[in-house]
C-alpha positions in Angstrom: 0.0 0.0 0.0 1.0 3.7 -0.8 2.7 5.5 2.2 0.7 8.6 2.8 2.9 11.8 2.1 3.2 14.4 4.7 2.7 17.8 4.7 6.7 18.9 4.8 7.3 16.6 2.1 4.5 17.9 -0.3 5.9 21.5 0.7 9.3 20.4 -0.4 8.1 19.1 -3.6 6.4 22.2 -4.0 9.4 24.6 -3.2 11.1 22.6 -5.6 8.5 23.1 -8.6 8.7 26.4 -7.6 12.5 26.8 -8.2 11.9 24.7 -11.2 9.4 26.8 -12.7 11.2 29.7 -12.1 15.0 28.7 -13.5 13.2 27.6 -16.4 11.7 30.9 -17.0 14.9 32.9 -16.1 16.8 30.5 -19.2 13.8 31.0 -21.5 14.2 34.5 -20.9 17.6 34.8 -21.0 17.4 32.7 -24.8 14.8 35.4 -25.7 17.3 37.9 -25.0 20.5 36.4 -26.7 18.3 35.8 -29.7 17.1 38.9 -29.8 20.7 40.4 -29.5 21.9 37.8 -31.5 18.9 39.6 -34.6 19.8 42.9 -33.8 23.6 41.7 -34.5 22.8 40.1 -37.5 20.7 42.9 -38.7 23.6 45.1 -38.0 25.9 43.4 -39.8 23.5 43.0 -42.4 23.3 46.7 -42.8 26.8 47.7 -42.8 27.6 45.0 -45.8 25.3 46.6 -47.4 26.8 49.5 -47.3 30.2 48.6 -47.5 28.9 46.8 -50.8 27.2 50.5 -51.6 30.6 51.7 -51.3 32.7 49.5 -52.9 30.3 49.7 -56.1 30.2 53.7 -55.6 34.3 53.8 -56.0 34.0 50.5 -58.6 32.3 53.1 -61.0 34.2 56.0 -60.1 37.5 53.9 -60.7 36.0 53.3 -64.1 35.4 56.8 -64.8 38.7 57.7 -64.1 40.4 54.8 -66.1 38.4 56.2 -69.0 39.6 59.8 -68.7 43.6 58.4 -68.0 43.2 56.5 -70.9 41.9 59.6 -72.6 44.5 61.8 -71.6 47.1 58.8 -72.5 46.2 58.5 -76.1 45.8 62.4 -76.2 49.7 62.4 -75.1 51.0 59.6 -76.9 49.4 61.6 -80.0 52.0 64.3 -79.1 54.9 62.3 -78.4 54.2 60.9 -82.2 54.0 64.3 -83.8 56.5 66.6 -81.8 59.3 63.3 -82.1 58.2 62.6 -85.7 57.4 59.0 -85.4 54.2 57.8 -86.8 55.3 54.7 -87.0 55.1 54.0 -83.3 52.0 51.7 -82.2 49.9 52.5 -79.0 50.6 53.8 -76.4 52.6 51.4 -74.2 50.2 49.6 -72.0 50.6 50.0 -67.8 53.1 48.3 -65.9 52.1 45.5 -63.8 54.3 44.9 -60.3 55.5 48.5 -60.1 53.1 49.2 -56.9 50.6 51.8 -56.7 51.0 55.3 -58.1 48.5 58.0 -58.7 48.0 58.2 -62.4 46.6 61.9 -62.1 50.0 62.8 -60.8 52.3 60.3 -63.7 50.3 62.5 -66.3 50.5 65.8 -64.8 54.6 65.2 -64.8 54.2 63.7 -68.3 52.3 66.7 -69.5 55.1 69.0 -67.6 57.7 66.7 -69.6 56.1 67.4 -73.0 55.7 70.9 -73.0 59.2 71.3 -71.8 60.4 69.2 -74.6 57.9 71.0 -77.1 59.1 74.5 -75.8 62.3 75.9 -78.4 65.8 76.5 -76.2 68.7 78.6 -76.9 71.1 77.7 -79.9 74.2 75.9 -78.6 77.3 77.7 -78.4 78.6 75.1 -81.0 76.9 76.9 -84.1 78.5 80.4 -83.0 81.0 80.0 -86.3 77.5 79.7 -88.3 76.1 82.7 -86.5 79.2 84.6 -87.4 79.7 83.5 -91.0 75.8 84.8 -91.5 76.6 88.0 -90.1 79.7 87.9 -92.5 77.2 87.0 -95.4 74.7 89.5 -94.5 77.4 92.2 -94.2 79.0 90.8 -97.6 75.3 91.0 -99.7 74.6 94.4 -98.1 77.8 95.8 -98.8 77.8 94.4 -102.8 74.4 96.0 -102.8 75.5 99.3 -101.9 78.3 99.1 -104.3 76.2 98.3 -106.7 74.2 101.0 -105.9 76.9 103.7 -105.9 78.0 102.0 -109.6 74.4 102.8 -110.2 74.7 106.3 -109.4 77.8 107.0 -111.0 76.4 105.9 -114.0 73.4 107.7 -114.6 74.9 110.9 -113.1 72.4 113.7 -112.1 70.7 113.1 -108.8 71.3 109.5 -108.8 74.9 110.3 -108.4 73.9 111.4 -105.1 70.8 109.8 -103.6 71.9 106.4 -104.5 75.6 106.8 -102.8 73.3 107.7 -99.6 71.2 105.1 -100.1 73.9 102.5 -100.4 75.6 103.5 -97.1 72.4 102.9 -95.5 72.0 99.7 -97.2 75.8 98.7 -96.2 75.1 99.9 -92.9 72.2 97.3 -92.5 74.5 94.8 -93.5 74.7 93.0 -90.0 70.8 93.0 -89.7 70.5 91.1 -92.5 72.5 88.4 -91.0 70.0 87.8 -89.0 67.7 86.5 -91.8 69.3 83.2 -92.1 70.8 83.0 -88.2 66.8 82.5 -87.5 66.4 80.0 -90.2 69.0 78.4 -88.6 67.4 78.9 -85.1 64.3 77.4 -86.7 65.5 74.1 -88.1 67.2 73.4 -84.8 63.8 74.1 -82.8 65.5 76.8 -81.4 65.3 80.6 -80.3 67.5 83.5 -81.5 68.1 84.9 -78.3 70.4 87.5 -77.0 74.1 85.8 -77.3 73.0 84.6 -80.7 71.7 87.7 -82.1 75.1 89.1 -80.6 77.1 86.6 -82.7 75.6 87.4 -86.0 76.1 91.4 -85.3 79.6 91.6 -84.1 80.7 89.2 -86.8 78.3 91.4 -89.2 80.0 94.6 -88.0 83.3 93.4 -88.0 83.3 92.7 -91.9 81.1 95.2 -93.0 83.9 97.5 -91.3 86.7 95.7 -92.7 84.6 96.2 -96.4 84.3 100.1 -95.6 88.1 100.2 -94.8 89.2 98.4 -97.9 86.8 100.2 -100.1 88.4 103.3 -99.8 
């Protein structure tokens, strides 16, 4: 037969469902909350993939759009390079360098851009072409002093006032002499690329002087 239970025992048992009851709802409510955090994580990370993926699309097309302008501006330059060195035979332009580490290309074709219009921009004739400079002053001098002799020949000539306006007009003419050299010191200046600056220019008139002084001095 059953044993009856007593009173202290059924309180026990009690006490015990009690505590039971109760842990149980203190882990059930402490799963609601992890999962809860555990959503709001998720969601989180959800949201900043997204916009990390936002991002990385955002600077995808704007690293497009700047590979299309550098390649732009590449072709544009190469076109130079081709026409200022004279070679139209040359392909493409040479395609990037792979390995060489990161470099901005804004700043490669800003110093590429400085290079060419240094190289396109005419410098001073070498001091290696002064004997040309000096034998075109010599052969400016030379032509304007046969002019004026031809002119005074002229004058002499015909008599009347051409015997003395032309003898004027051909020591102005043999005066000029040394300007004249500079006619083909800047053809010079231009095959080279060049510009006739001061210690040219200075070249062709001294040497200009010089013989159209040495002309005067044996002419009379």
């Amino acid at each position: 037969m059953n044993e009856p239970v007593t009173s202290e025992t059924y309180a026990a048992q009690l006490r015990r469902l009690a505590d039971l009851t109760a842990r149980v709802r203190e882990q059930r409510a402490e799963a609601h909350t992890w999962h809860e955090r555990q959503c709001v994580a998720a969601e989180r990370a959800v949201a900043e993939a997204a916009e990390q993926l936002q991002s990385a699309e955002e600077e995808l097309v704007a690293a497009r759009e700047q590979q299309k302008q550098v390649d732009a501006e590449v072709a544009h330059l190469w076109q130079q390079v081709r026409s200022r060195l004279g070679a139209r035979r040359l392909g493409g332009p040479p395609a990037p360098a792979n390995g060489v580490g990161a470099t901005d290309p804004v700043l490669l074709l800003a110093k590429a851009r400085d290079l060419l219009d240094r190289a396109g921009q005419p410098g001073e004739l070498p001091g290696s072409v002064n004997p040309l400079l000096a034998l075109c002053g010599v052969a400016g001098g030379v032509l304007a002093y046969a002019l004026g002799a031809g002119a005074r020949a002229l004058g002499v000539g015909y008599g009347g006032d051409l015997a003395v306006g032309l003898p004027v007009l051909a020591l102005v003419v043999t005066l000029l002499g040394p300007l004249v050299g500079l006619v083909p010191a800047r053809v010079l200046a231009d095959r080279r690329h060049a510009v006739l600056g001061p210690r040219p220019i200075t070249v062709v008139l001294g040497a200009g002087v010089v013989a159209t002084g040495l002309l005067l001095a044996l002419g009379r």
